[in-house]
N, C-alpha and C positions, 0 to 999 in steps of 0.2 A: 881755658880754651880747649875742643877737642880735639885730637889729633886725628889723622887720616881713619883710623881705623874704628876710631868709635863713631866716625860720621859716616861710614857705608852701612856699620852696625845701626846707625837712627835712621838711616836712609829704607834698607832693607825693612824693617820692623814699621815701617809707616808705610810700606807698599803692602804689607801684610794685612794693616788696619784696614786700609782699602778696599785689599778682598772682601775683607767679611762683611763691609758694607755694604758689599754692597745686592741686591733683592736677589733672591729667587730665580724671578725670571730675567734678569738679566745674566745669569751664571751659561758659558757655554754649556751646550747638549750634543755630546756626544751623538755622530749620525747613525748609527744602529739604535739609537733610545728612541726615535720617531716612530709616531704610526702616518702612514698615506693615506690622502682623502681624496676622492676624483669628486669634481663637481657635473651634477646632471640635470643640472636648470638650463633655462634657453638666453639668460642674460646673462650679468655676471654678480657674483656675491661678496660680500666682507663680513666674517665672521670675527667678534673678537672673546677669546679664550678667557672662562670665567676665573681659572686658576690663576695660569701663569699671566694675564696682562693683554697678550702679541695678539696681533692684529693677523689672520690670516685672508689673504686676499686672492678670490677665483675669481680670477680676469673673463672668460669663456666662459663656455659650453665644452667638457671632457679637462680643464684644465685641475692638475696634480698640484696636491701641496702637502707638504711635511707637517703634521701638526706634531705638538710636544706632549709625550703622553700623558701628562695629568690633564689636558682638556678634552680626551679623550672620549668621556662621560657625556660631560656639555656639547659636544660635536654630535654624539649619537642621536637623542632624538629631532635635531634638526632636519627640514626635506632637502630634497636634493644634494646630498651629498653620501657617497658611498665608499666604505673603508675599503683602499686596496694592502694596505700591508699592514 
């Protein structure tokens, strides 16, 4: 049987394993890593990022959204949408 101490040790070391499971884009992103995107159509769009997975959703007409920069690329030649940051 384990004692106190080697079961916070299996404890800690299987929260670990977890991390690394888990994808890419599920990993937070730091909010200086984002680029801005303003949407410039007259309805509204959903765009989904060819890298990371995420669904980005422009509700409006002028409406912001954070995209993560590896869909960067895949976001450019799409219309109506304009990089603000």
């Amino acid at each position: 049987m384990a004692c106190c101490g080697q079961k916070r040790a299996l404890a800690a070391a299987n929260g670990r394993a977890v991390e690394a499971q888990r994808s890419e884009a599920q990993r937070p992103r730091p909010a200086s890593r984002v680029a801005l995107y303003q949407y410039t159509g007259t309805t509204g769009m959903t765009v989904l990022g060819r890298v990371s997975g995420l669904k980005y959703r422009f509700g409006q007409p002028g409406a912001t959204v954070q995209v993560d920069p590896r869909d960067v690329a895949s976001m450019a030649g799409l219309p109506n949408l304009r990089r603000l940051g």
